[in-house]
Structure formats: structure tokens, C-alpha cells
Z-matrix of the N, CA and C atoms (Angstrom, degrees):
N
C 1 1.459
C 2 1.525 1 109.56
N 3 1.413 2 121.87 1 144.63
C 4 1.582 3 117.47 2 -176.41
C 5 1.395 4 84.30 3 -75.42
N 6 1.510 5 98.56 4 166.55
C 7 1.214 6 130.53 5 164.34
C 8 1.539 7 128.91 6 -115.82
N 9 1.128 8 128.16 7 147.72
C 10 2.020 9 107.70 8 -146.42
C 11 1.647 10 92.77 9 -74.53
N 12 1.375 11 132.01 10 10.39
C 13 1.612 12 101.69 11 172.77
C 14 1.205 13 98.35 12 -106.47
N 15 1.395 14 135.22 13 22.88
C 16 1.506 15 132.16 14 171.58
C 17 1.557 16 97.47 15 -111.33
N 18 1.452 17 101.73 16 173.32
C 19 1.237 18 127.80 17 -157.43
C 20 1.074 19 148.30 18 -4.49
N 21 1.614 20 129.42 19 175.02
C 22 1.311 21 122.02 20 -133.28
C 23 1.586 22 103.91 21 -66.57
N 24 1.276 23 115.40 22 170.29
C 25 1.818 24 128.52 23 -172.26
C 26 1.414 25 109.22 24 -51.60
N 27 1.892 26 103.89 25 -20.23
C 28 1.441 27 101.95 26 -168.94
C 29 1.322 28 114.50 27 -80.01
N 30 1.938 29 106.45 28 -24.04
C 31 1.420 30 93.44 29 -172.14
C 32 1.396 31 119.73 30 -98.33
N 33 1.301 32 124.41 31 36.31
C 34 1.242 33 112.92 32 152.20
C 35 1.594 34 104.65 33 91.60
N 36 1.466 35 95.49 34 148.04
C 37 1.871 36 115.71 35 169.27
C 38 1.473 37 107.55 36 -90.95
N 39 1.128 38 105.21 37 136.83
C 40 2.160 39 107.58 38 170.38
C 41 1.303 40 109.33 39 -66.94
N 42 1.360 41 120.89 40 112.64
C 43 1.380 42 126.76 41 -151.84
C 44 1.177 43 148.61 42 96.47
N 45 1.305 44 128.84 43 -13.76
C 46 1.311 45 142.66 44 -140.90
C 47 1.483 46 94.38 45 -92.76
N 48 1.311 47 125.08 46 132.59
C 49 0.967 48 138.26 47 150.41
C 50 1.753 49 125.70 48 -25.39
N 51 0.833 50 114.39 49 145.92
C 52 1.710 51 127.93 50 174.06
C 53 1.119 52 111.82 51 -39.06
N 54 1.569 53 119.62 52 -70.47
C 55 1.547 54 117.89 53 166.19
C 56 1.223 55 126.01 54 -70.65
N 57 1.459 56 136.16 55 -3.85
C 58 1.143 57 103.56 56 165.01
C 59 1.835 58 105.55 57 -109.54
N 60 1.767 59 109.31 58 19.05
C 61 1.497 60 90.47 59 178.61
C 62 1.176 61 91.56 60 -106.50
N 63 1.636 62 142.21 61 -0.58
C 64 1.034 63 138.29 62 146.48
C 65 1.625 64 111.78 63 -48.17
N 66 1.321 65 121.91 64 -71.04
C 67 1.452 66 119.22 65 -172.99
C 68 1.557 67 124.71 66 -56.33
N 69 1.465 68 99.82 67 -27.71
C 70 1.401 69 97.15 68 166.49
C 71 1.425 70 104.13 69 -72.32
N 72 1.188 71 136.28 70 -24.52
C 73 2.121 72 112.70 71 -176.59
C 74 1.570 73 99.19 72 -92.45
N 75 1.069 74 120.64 73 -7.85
C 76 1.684 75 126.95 74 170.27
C 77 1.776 76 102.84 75 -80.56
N 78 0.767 77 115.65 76 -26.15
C 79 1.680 78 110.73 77 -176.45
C 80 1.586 79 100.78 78 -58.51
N 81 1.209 80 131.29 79 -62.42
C 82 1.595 81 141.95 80 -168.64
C 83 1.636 82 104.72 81 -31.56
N 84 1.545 83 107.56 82 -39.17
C 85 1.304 84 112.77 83 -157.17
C 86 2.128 85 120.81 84 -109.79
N 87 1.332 86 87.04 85 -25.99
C 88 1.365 87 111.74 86 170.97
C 89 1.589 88 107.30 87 -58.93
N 90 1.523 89 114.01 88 141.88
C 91 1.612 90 128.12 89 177.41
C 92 1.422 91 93.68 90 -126.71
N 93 1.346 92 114.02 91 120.11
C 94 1.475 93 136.66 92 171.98
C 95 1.137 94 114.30 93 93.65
N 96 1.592 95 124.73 94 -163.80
C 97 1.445 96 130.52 95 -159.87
C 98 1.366 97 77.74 96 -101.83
N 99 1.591 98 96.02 97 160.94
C 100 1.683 99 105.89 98 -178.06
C 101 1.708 100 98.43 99 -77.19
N 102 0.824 101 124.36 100 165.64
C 103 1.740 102 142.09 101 177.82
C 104 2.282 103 110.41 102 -81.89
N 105 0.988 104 111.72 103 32.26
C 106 1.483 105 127.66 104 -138.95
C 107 1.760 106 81.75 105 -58.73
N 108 1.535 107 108.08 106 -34.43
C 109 1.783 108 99.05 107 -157.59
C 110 1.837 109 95.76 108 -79.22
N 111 1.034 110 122.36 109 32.20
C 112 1.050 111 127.01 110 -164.77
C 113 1.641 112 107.59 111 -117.33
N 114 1.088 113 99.76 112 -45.82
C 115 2.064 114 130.16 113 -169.97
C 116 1.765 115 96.83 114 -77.99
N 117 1.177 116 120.33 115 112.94
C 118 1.419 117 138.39 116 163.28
C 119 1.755 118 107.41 117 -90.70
N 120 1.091 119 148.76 118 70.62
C 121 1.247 120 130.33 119 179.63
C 122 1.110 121 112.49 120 -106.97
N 123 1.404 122 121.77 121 171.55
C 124 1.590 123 106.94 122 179.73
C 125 1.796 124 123.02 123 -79.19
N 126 1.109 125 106.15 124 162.05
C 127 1.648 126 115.62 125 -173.98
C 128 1.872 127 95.65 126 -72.36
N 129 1.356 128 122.85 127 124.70
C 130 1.026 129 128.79 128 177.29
C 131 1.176 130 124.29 129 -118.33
N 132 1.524 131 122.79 130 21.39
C 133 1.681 132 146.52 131 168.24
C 134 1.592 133 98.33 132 90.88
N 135 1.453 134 95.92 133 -169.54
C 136 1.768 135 100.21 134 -150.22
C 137 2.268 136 93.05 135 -97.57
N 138 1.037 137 94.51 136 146.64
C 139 1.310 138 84.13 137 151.18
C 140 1.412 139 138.24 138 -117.53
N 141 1.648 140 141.04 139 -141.26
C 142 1.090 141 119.12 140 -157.84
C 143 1.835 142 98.32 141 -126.89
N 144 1.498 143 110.89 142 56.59
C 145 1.011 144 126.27 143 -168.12
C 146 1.407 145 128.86 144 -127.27
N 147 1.464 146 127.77 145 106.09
C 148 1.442 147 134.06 146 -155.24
C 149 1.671 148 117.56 147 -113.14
N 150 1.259 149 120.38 148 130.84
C 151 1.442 150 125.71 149 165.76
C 152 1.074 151 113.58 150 -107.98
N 153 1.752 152 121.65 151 93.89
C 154 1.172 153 128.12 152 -157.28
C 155 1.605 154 104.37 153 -80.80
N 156 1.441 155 105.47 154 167.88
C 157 1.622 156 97.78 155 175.18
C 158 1.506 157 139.03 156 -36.11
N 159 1.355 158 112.15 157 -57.71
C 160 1.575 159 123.69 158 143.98
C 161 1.202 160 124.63 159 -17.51
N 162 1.446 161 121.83 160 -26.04
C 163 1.301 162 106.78 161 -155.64
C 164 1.076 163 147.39 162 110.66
N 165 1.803 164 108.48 163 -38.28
C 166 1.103 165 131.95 164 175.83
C 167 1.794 166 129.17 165 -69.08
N 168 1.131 167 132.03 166 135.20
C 169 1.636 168 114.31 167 176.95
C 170 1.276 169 98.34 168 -103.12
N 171 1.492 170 101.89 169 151.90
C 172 1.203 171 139.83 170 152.00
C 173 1.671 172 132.39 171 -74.51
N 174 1.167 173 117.36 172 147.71
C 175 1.866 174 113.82 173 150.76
C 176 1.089 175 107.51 174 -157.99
N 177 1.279 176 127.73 175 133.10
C 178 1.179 177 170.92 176 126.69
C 179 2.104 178 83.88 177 92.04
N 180 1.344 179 96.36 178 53.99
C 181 2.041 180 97.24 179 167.09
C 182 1.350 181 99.60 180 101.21
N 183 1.237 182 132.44 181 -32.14
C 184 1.550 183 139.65 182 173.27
C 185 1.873 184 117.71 183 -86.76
N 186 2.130 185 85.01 184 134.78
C 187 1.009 186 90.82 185 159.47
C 188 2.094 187 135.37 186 -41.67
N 189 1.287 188 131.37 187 106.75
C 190 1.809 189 96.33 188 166.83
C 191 1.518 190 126.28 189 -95.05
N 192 1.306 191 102.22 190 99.14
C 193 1.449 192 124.25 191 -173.23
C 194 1.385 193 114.82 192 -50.84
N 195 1.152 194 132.63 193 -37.55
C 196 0.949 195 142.71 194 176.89
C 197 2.257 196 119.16 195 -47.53
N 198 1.237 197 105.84 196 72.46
C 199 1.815 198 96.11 197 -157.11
C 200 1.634 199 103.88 198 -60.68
N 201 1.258 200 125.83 199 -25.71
C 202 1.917 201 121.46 200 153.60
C 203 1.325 202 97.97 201 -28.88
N 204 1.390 203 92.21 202 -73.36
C 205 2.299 204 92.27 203 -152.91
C 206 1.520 205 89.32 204 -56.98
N 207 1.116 206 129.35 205 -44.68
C 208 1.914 207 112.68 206 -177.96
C 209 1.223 208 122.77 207 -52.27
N 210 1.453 209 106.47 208 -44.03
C 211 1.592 210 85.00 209 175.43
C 212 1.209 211 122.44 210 -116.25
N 213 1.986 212 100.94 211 46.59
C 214 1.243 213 107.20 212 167.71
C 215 1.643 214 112.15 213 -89.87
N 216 1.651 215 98.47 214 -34.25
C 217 1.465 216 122.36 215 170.49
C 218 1.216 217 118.27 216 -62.64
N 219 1.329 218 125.16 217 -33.84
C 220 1.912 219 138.30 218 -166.31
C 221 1.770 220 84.76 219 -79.65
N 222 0.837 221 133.35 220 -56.22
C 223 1.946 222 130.08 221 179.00
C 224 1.548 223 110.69 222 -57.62
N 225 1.116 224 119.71 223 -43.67
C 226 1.474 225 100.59 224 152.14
C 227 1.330 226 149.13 225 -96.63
N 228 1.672 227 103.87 226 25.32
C 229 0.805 228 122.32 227 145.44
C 230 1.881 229 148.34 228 -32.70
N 231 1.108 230 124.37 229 114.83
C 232 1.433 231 111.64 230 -160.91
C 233 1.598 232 106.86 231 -150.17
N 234 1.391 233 114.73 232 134.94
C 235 1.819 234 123.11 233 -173.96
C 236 1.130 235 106.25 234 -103.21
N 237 1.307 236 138.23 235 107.56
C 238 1.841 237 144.99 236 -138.00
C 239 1.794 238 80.51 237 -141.11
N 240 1.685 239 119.80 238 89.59
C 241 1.361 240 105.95 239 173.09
C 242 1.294 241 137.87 240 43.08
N 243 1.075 242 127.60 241 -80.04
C 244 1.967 243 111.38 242 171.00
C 245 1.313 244 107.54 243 -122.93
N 246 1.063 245 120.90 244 10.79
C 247 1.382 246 133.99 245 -169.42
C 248 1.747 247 127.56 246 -131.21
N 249 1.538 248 119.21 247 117.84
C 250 1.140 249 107.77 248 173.64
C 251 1.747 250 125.61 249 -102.85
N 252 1.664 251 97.10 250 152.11
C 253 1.423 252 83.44 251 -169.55
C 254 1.246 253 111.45 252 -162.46
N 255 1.537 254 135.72 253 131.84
C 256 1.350 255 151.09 254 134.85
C 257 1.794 256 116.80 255 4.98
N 258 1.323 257 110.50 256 81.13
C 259 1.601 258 113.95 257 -179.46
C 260 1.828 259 111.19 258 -92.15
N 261 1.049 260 122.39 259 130.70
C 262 1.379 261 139.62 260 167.07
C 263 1.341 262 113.53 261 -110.97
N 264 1.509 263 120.91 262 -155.04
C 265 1.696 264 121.31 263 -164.43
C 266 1.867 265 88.81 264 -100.09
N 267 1.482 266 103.14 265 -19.21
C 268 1.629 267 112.33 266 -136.50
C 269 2.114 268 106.17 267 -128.91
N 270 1.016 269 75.62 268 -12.75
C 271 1.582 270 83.75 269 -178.42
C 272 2.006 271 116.98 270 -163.36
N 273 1.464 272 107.04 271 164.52
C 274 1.269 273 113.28 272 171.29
C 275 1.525 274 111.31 273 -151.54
N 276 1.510 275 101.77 274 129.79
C 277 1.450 276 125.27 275 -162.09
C 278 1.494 277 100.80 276 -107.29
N 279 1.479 278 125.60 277 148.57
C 280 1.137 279 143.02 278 -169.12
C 281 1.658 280 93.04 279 -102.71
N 282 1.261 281 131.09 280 133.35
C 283 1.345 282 130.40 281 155.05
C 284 1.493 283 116.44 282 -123.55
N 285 1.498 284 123.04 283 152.92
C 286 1.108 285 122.81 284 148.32
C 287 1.725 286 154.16 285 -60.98
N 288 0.792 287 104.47 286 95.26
C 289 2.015 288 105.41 287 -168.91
C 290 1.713 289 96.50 288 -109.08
N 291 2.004 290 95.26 289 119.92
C 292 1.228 291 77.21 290 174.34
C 293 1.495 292 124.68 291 -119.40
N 294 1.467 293 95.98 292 35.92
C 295 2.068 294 109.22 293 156.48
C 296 1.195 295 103.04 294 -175.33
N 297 1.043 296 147.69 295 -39.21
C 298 1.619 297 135.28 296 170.74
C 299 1.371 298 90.42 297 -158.66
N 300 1.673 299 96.93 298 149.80
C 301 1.780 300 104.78 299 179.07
C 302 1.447 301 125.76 300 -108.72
N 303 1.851 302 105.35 301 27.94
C 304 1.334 303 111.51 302 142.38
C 305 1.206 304 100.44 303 -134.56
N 306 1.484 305 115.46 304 -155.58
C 307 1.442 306 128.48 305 -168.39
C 308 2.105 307 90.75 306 -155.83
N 309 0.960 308 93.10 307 156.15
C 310 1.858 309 117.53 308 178.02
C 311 1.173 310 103.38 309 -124.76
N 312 1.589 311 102.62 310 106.74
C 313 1.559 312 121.29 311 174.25
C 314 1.066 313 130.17 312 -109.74
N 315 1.685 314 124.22 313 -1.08
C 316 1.696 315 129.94 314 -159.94
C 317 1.797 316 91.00 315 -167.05
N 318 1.073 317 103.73 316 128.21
C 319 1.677 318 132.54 317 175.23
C 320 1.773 319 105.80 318 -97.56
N 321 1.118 320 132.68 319 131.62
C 322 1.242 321 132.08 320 164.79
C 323 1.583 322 96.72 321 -129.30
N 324 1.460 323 113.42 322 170.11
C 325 1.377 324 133.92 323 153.28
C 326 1.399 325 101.00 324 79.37
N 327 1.564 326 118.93 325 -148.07
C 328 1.422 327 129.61 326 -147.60
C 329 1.487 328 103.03 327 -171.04
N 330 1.498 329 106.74 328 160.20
C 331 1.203 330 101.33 329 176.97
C 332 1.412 331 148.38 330 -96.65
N 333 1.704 332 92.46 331 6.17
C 334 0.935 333 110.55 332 165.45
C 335 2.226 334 121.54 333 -78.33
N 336 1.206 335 85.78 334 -38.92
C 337 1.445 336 98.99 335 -177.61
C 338 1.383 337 125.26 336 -103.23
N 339 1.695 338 96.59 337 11.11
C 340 1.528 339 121.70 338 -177.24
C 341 1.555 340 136.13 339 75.57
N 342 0.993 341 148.03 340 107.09
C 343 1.647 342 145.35 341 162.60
C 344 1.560 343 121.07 342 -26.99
N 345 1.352 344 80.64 343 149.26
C 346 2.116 345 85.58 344 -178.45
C 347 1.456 346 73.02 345 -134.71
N 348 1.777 347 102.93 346 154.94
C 349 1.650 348 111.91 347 -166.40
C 350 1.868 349 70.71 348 -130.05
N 351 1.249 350 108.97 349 144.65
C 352 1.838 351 134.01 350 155.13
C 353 1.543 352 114.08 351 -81.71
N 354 0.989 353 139.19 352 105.63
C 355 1.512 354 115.72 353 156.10
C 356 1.214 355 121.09 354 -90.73
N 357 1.356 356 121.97 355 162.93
C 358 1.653 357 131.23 356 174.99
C 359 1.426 358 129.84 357 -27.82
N 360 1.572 359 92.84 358 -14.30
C 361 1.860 360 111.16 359 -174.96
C 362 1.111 361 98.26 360 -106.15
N 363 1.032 362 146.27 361 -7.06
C 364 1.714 363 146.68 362 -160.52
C 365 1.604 364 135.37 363 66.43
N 366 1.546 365 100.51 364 33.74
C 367 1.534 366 120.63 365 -161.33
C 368 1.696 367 84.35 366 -93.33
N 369 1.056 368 125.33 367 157.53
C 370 1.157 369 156.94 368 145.31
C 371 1.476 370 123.43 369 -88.22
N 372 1.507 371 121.99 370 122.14
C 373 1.386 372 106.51 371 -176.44
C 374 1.676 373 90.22 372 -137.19
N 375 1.605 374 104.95 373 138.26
C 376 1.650 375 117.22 374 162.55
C 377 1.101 376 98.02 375 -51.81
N 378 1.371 377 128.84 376 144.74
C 379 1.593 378 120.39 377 156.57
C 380 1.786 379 98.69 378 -102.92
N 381 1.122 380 115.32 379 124.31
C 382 1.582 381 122.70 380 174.67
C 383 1.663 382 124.37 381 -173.83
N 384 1.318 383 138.06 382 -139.46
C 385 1.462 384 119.99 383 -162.22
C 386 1.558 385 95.72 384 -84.91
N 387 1.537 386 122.86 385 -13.02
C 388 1.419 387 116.22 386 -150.29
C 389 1.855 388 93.10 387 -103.59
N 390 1.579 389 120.34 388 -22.54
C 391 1.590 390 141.75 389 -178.81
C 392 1.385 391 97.71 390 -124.57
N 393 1.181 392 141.75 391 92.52
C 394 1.233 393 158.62 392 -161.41
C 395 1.770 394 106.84 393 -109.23
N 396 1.433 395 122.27 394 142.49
C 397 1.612 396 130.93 395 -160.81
C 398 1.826 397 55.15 396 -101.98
N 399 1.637 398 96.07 397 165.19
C 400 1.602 399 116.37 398 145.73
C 401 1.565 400 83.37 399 -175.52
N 402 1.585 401 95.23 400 161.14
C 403 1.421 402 115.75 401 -155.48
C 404 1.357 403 99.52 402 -146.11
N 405 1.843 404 119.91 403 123.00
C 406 1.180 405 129.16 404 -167.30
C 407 2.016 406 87.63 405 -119.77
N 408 1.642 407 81.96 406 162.55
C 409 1.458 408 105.72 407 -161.17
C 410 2.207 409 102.99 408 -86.74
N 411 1.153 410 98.44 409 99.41
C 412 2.104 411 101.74 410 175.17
C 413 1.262 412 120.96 411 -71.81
N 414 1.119 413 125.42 412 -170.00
C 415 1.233 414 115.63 413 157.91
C 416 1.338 415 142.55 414 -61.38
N 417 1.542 416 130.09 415 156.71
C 418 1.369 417 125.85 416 -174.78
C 419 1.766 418 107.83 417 33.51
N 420 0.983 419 106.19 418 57.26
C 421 1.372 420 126.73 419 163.64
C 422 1.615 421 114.80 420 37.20
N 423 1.331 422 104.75 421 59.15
C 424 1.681 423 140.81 422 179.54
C 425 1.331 424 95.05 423 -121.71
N 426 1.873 425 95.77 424 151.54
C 427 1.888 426 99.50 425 -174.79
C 428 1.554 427 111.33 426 -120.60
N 429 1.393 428 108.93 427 156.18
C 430 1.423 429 86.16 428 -174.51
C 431 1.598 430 86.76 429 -116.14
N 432 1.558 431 111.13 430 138.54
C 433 1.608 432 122.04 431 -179.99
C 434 1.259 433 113.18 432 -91.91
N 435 1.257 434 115.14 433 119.17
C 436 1.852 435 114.87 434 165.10
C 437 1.643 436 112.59 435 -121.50
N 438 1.181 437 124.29 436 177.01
C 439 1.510 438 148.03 437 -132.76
C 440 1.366 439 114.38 438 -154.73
N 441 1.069 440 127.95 439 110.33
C 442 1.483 441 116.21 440 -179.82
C 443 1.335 442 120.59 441 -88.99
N 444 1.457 443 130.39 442 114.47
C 445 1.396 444 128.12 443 -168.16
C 446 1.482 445 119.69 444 -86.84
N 447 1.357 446 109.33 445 -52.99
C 448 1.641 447 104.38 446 150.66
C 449 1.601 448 103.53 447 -174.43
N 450 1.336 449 117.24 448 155.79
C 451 1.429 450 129.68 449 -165.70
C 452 1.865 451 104.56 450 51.49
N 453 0.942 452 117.47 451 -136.27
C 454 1.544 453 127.47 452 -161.74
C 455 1.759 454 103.11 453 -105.99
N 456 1.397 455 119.41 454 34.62
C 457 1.159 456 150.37 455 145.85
C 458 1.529 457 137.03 456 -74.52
N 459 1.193 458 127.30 457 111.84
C 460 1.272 459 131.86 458 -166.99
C 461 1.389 460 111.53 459 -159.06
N 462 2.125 461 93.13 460 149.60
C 463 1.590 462 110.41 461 178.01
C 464 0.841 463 114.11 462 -90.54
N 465 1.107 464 128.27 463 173.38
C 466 1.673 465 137.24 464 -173.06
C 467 1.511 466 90.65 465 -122.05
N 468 1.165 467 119.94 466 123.78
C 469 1.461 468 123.33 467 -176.64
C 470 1.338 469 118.45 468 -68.63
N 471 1.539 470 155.26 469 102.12
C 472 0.963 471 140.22 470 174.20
C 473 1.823 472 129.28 471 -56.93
N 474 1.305 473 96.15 472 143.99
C 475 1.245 474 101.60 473 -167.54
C 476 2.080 475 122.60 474 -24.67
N 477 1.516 476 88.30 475 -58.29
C 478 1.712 477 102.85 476 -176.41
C 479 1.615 478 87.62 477 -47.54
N 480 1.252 479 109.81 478 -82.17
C 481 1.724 480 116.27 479 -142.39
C 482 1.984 481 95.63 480 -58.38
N 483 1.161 482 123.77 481 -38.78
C 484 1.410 483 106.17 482 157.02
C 485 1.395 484 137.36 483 -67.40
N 486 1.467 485 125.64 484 15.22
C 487 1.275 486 131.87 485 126.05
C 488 1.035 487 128.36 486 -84.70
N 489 1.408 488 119.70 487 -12.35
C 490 1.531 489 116.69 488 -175.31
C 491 1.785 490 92.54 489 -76.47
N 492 1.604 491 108.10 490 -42.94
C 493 1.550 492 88.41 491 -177.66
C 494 1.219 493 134.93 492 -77.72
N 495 1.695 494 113.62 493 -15.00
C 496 1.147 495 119.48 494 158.34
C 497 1.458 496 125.04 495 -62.01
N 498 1.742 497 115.60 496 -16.79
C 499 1.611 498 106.66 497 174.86
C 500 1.810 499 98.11 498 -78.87
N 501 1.079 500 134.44 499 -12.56
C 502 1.491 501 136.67 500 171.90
C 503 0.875 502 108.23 501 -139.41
N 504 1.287 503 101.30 502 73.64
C 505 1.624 504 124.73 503 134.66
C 506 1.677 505 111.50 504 -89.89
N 507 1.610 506 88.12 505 -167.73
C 508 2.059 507 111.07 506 -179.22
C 509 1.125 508 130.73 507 -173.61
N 510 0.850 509 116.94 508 161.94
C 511 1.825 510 103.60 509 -153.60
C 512 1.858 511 84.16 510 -110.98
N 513 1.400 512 116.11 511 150.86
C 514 1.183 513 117.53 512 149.58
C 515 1.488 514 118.55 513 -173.52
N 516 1.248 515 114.08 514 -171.60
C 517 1.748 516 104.63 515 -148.03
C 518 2.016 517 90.08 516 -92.20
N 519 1.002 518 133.79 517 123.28
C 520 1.315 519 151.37 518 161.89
C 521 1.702 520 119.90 519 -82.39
N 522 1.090 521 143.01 520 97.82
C 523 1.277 522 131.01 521 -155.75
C 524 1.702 523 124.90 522 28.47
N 525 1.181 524 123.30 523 54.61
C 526 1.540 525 138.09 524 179.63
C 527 1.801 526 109.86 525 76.17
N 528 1.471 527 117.39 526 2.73
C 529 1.552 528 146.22 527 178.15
C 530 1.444 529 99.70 528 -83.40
N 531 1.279 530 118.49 529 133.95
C 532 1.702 531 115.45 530 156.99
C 533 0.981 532 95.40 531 -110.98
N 534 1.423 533 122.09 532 126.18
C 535 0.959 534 156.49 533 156.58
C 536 1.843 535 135.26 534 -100.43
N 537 1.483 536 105.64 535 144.43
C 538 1.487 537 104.87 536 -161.75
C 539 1.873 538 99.98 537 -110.95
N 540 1.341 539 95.17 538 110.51
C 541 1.350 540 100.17 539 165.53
C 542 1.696 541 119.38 540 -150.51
N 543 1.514 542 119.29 541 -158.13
C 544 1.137 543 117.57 542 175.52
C 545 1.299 544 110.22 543 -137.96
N 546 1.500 545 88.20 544 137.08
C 547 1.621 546 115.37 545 175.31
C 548 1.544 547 131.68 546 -53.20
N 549 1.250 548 145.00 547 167.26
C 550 1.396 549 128.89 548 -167.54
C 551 1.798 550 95.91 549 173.06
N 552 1.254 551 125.58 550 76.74
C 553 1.078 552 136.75 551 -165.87
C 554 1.776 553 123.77 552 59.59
N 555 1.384 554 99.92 553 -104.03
C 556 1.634 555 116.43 554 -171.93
C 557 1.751 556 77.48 555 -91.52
N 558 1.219 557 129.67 556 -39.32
C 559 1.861 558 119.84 557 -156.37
C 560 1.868 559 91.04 558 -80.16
N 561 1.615 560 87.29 559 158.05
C 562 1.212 561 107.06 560 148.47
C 563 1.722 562 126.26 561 -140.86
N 564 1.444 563 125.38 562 135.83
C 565 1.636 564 123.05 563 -162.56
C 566 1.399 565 98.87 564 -106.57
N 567 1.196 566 138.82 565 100.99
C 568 1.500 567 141.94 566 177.04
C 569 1.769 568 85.82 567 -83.25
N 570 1.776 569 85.61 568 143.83
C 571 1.451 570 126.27 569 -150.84
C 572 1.833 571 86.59 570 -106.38
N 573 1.038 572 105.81 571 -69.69
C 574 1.244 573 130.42 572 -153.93
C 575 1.575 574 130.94 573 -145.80
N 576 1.450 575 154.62 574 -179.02
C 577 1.035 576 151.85 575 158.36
C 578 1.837 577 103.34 576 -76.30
N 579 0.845 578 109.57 577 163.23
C 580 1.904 579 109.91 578 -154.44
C 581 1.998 580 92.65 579 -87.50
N 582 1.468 581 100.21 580 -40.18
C 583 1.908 582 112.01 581 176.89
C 584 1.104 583 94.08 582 -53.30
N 585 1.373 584 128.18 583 -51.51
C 586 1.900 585 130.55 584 -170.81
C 587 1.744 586 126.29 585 -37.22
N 588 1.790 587 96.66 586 -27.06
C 589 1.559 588 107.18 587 -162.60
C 590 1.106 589 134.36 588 -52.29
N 591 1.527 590 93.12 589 -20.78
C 592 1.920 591 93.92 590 -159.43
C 593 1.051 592 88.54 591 -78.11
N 594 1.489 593 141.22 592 -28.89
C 595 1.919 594 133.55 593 -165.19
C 596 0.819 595 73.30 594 -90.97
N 597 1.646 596 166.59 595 141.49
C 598 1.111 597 144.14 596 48.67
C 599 1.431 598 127.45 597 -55.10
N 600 1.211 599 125.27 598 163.24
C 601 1.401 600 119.12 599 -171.41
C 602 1.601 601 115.49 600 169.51
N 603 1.369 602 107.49 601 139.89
C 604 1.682 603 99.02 602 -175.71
C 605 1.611 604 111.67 603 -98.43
N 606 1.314 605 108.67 604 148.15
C 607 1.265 606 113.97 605 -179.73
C 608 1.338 607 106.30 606 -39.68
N 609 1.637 608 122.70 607 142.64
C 610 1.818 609 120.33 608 -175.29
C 611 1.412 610 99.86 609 -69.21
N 612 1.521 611 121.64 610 -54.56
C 613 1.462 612 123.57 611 -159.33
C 614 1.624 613 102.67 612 -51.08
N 615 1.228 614 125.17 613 -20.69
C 616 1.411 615 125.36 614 -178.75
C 617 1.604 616 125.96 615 -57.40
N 618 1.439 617 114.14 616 115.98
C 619 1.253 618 124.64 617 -158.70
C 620 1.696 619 100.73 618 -56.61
């Protein structure tokens, strides 16, 4: 029997539901991202499918090796209020994400002419007012950086490239506040209060 990190996107997960073993033999032929914010279908319970911290997905306990079938699944991808989930024409699947369901691995550009963020899938994202940095509070007062990839989707910044932006950063006044953040064209993402700097520090668990 295959196992979901073998073969091609066309042939299918052991198990998979109707709509999504339909969409996987529709992928081959389809031009562009599917239209997902578009598709209302009904909620058809969760399945047994994980985007572990890393980045990596799961099904049903297994790696899926296959990085096609990943980011055939990551495009229909969709953040429905507290819940993420697998959208088709015909159904909607509950999945597990357990902190953001990409990761930011490669920094390009400047801040004058703005950043492009890489994720683990090979997406490219502008970083600016429309892909926004925001920065949540870790432990022992370390931050953890994420990225907005699109809709209510986001990376979790990896460790390296969130030092790369902390070596270009800038301090500047934020509502009468100086504040320490980094630049990204016309945007700016305040990090922190500018007094805050010397602790700076990235969350440890950060890849």
C-alpha cells in the first residue's frame, strides 16, 4: 500500500476523502491558486492531519514527503476563526497547526526598497502594510516574529532571518514612543519600546 510520502500528487492519500482525492487529480491540470476564499462548503469534521511547528505536514502519524502534494494542500489552505482548514468546491476539513503553518527561512532586500520573506514552501512574500512583521511576546521576555502570507495565514519567523532583521532594524518615534523596529519600504513594524533593546532576544524554541 503507498504510504502518503510516496507518490506523485496525483495518486492520492490512503483515505482521503472525495474532495480532496478529487482535488488532488485536479491539481495536474488547474492554472493558478485555487479561488478557496470564494468556496463556502459545508464543515465536514476534522481530519487526521498536522502542520507541525517546523513546518512540516503530517497524515495520519506520517511524514508527507512529497513537497508537490504540500503545497498542493498549503493553497487550499484556509483560517475560518479559531480553526484551520482544507477548503474544496464540496467540503471543509478541520486540520491541525500547531503555531503557524509556514515558517520564514530566507530574507532578501533592504529597507529601504523593502523585504521579501521565503517560506519553507518556496513562496515569496512582500513584507509591507498588506504582509505585515508583528511580533508576539516568548518566554523570559524573547519575541517570537511572524509574517503574514496571505488572508489569516502566517510564518513564524525563523530564528536566523529574525536576526537578520534585528541587525536592520531602527529606532523611531511611534505615537511620541521610540520605538525599535524594522523598516520595509513605506511600512514600519515596531519590535519593541527603543529602552527595551538591550534584552532583546528570540524565542529559544525558534528554529
Amino acid at each position: 500500500m503507498a504510504k502518503a510520502s510516496d507518490g506523485p500528487p496525483g495518486g492520492g492519500l490512503p483515505g482521503a476523502s472525495p474532495g480532496l482525492s478529487s482535488l488532488i487529480a485536479d491539481a495536474a491540470v488547474r492554472r493558478g491558486p485555487p479561488p478557496v476564499h470564494l468556496w463556502d462548503p459545508p464543515f465536514c469534521g476534522d481530519i487526521d492531519m498536522r502542520i507541525a511547528r517546523d513546518g512540516s505536514w503530517h497524515y495520519r502519524g506520517s511524514p508527507i514527503g512529497r513537497p508537490a502534494l504540500v503545497r498542493l494542500f498549503a493553497s487550499v489552505l484556509r483560517r475560518d476563526r479559531d480553526r484551520y482548514v482544507l477548503v474544496t468546491p464540496v467540503e471543509k476539513l478541520g486540520i491541525a497547526v500547531e503555531d503557524a503553518p509556514f515558517v520564514g527561512v530566507e530574507l532578501a532586500g533592504s529597507p529601504g526598497e523593502g523585504f521579501r520573506l521565503r517560506t519553507n514552501l518556496d513562496e515569496w512574500v512582500e513584507i509591507d502594510a498588506a504582509h505585515p512583521l508583528r511580533f508576539e511576546p516568548g518566554p523570559a521576555g524573547s519575541l517570537k516574529p511572524y509574517a503574514r502570507v496571505r488572508g489569516d495565514l502566517w510564518a513564524l519567523v525563523g530564528r536566523p532571518v529574525f536576526y537578520e532583521l534585528v541587525d536592520k532594524g531602527e529606532v523611531r518615534p511611534v505615537d511620541g514612543v521610540d520605538r525599535f523596529g524594522v523598516a520595509s519600504g513605506a511600512s514600519f513594524f515596531p519590535m519593541m519600546d527603543a529602552d527595551a533593546l538591550d534584552g532583546l532576544g528570540a524565542d529559544p524554541a525558534l528554529g
